[in-house]
C-alpha positions in Angstrom: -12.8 10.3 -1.1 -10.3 12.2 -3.3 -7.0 13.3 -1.1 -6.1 17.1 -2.0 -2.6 17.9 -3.5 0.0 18.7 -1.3 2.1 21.7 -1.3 4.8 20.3 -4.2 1.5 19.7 -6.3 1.1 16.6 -6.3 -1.5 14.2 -4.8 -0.7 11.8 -1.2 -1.0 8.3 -2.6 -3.9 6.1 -1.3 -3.9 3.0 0.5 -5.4 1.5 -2.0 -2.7 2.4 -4.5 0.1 1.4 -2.3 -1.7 -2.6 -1.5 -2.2 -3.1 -5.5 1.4 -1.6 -6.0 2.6 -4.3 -3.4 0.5 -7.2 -4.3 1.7 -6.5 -8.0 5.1 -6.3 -7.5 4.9 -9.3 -4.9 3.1 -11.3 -7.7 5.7 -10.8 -10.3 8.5 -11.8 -8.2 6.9 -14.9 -6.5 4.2 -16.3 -9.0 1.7 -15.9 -7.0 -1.8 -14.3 -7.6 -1.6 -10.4 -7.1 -5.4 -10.8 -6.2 -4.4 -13.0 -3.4 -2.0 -10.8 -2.2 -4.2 -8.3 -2.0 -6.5 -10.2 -0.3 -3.9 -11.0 2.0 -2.6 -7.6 2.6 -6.1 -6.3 3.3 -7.3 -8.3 5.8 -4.6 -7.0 8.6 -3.8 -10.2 9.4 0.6 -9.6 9.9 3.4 -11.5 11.6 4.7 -7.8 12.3 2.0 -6.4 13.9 4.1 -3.8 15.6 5.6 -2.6 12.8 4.3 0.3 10.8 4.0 1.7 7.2 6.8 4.7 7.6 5.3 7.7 6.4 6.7 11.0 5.9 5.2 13.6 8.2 3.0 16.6 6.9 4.4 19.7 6.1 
């Protein structure tokens, strides 16, 4: 499903964008695998499970 651009032009970044951004940047700093990281990050599995992504609101 492609997201439609916003009212600046641009397009809302995906979930999917923002896990492999994560799991990449994770991996570079700790040595460990960005795929596991991403595995990790997908299955919802979280110690902060009250805690959510903060996300600007739509205009």
């Amino acid at each position: 499903m492609k997201a439609s651009p916003t009212r600046t032009g641009r397009q809302p970044v995906s979930r999917e964008a923002i896990i492999k951004a994560v799991a990449t940047s994770t991996a570079v700093e700790t040595g460990e695998s960005s795929k596991a990281i991403e595995a990790r990050l997908r299955s919802g599995k979280s110690r902060f499970k009250s805690l959510q992504l903060a996300l600007f609101p739509p205009h």
